[in-house]
C-alpha positions as CSV (number, residue, x, y, z in Angstrom):
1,X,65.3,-13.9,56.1
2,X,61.5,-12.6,56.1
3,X,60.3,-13.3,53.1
4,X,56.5,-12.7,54.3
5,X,56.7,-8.8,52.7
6,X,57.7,-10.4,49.2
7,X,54.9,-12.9,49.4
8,X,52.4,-10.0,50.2
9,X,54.2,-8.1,47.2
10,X,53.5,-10.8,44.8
11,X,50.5,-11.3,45.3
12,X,49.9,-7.8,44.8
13,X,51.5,-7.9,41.5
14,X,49.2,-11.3,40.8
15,X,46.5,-9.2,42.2
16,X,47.2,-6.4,39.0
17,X,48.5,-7.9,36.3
18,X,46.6,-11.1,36.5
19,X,44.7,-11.7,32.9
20,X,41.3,-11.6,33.1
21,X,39.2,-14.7,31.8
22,X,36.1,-14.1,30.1
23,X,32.8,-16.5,31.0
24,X,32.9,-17.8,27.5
25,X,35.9,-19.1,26.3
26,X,37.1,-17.5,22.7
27,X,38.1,-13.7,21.7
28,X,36.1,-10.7,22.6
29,X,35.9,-8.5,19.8
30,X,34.7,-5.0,19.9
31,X,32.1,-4.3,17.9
32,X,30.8,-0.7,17.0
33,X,27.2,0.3,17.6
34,X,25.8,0.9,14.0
35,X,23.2,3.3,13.9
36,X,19.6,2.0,13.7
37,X,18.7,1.5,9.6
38,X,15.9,3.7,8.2
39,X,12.6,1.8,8.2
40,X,11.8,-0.2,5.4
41,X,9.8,1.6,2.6
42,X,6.4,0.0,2.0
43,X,5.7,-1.5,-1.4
44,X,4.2,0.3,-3.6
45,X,0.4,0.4,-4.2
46,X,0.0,-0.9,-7.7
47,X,-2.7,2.0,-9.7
48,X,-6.5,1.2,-8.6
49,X,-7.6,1.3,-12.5
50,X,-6.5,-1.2,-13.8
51,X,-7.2,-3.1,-10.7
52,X,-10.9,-2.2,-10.6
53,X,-10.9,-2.8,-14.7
54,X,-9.9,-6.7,-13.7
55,X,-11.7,-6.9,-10.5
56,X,-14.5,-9.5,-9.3
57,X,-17.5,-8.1,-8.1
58,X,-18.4,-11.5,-6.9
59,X,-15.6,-11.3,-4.9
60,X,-16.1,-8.2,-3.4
61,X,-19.9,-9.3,-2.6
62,X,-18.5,-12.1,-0.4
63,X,-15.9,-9.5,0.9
64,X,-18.5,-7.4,2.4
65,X,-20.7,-9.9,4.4
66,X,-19.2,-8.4,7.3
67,X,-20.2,-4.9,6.6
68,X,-23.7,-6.3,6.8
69,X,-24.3,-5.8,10.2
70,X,-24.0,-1.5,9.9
71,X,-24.9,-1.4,6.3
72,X,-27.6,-2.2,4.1
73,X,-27.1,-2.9,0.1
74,X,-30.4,-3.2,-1.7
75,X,-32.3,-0.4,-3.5
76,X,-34.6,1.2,-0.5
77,X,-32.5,-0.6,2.2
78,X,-33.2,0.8,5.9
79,X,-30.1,2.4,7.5
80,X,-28.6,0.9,10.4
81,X,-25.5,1.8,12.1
82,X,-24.0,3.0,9.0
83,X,-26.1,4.2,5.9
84,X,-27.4,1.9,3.5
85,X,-25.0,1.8,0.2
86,X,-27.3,1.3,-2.4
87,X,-26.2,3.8,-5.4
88,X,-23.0,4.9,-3.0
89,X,-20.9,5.3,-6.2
90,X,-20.6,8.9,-7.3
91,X,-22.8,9.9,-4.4
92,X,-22.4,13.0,-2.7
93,X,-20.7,12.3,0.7
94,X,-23.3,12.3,3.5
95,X,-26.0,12.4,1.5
96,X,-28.5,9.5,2.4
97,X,-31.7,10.7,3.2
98,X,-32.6,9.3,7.1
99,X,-28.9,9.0,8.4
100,X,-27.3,11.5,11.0
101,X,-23.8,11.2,9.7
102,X,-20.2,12.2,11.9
103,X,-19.4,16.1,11.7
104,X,-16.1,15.3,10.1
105,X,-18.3,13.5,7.1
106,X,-19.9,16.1,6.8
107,X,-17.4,18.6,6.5
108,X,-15.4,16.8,4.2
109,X,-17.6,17.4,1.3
110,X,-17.2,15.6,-2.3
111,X,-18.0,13.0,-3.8
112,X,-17.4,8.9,-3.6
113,X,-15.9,8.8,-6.6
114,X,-14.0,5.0,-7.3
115,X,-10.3,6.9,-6.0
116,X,-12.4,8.0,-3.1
117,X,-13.8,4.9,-2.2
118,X,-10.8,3.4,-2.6
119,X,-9.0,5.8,-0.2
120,X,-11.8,5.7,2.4
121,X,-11.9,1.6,2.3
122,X,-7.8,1.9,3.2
123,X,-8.3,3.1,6.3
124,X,-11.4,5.4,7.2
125,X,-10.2,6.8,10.1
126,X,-6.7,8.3,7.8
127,X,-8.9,9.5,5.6
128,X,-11.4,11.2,7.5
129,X,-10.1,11.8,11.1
130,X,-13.1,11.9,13.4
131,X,-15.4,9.2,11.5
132,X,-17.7,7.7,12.9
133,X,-16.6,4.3,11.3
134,X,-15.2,1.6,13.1
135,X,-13.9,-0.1,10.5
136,X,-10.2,-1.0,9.9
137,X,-9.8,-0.8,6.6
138,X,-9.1,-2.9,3.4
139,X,-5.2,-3.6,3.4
140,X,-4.9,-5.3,0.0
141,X,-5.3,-3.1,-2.8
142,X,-7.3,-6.1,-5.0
143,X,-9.6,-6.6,-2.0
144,X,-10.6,-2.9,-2.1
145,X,-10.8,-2.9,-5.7
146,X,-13.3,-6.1,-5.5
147,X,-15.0,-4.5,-2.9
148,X,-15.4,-1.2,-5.1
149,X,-16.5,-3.2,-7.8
150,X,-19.4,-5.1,-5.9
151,X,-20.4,-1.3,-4.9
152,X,-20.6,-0.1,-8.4
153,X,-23.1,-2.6,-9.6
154,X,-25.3,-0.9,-6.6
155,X,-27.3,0.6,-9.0
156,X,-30.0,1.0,-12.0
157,X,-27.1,2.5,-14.3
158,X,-23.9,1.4,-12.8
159,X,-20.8,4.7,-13.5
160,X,-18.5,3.7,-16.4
161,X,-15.4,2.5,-14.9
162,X,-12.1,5.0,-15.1
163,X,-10.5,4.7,-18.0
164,X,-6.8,2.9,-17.8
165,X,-3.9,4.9,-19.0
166,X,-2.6,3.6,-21.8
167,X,1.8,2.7,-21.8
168,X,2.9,5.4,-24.1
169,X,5.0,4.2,-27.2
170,X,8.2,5.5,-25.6
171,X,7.9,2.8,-22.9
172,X,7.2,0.5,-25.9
173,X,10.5,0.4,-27.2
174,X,12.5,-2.7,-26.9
175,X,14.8,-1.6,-24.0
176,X,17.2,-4.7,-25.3
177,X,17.7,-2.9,-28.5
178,X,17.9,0.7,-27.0
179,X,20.9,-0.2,-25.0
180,X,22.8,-2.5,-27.7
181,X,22.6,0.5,-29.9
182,X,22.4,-2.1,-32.7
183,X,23.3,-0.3,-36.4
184,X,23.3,3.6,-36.7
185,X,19.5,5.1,-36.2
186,X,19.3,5.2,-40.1
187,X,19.4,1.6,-40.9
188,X,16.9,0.7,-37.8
189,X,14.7,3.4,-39.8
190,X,14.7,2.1,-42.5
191,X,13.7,-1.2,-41.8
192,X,13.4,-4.1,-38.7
193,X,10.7,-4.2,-36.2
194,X,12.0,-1.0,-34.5
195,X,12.1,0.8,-38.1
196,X,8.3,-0.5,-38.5
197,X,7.2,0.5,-35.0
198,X,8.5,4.4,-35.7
199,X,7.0,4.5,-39.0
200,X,3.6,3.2,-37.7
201,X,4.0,6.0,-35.0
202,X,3.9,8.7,-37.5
């Protein structure tokens, strides 16, 4: 009997159904492609007032040793590369006398209040596209806010600082005792620390 044409068949068969062995041994499991997460949000800048109102202008002195090679600080200072920054605070924009300042300086006009100096030190070139400024930028808002600090005591009469807003008495409230709803709202009237704290409010 020929049995070479059932060989050939079986190993045919072996040929189709034989399993196939992964490289690793275990289970492959399918997993579906999730779609790429949104980017992460950045943290929030915390408000520049009440930053500048705590910040070190000793610190911000020693931050701006760098900025001494374009800039000059003291009253009658010689501009270099960038103007000098004597009295810079509530200055108009490109107004030092002497210095030939970008056209996009220029043409943005105002004045360097604290919130603009604060803006510009972020990142110069996001705040005025086509500055002449090299500069980076100040990435921590405390930095900045030393840094603006420093700047305001450029002068004969430094600018008052900004006033800080002040928590209304809504945000006050003892959110503990808001959400216990502790008592009906006549008792708490008439007496406990919440009772005081509404009557002192009128």
């Amino acid at each position: 009997m020929d049995t070479s044409h059932l060989a050939e068949h079986a190993g045919t068969a072996g040929a189709v159904f034989a399993p196939q062995i992964p490289a690793k041994p275990g289970f492959e499991i399918e997993v579906k492609e999730t779609p790429a997460s949104e980017p992460a949000a950045a943290p929030k800048e915390e408000p520049f007032e009440p930053l500048l109102a705590s910040a070190s202008a000793e610190r911000g002195q020693a931050a701006t040793k760098p900025c001494e090679a374009c800039h000059t600080f003291e009253k009658g200072g010689p501009n270099r590369v960038g103007p000098n920054l004597w009295g810079v605070v509530n200055r108009p924009r490109a107004s030092e006398s002497g210095f030939n300042y970008s056209a996009a300086m220029k043409s943005k006009g105002g004045t360097w209040t604290y919130a603009e100096l604060n803006n510009f030190l972020a990142n110069p070139r996001r705040d005025i596209p086509g500055t002449a400024m090299t500069f980076a930028g100040i990435d921590r808002e405390r930095q900045r806010a030393d840094v603006v600090a420093y700047l305001r005591t450029l002068s004969d009469n430094p600018a008052p600082l900004p006033q800080v807003a002040q928590p209304s008495e809504d945000s006050k409230s003892d959110p503990k005792t808001d959400a216990k709803g502790g008592g009906d709202g006549k008792g708490d009237a008439k007496g406990g620390t919440s009772g005081d704290a509404k009557g002192n409010a009128k």
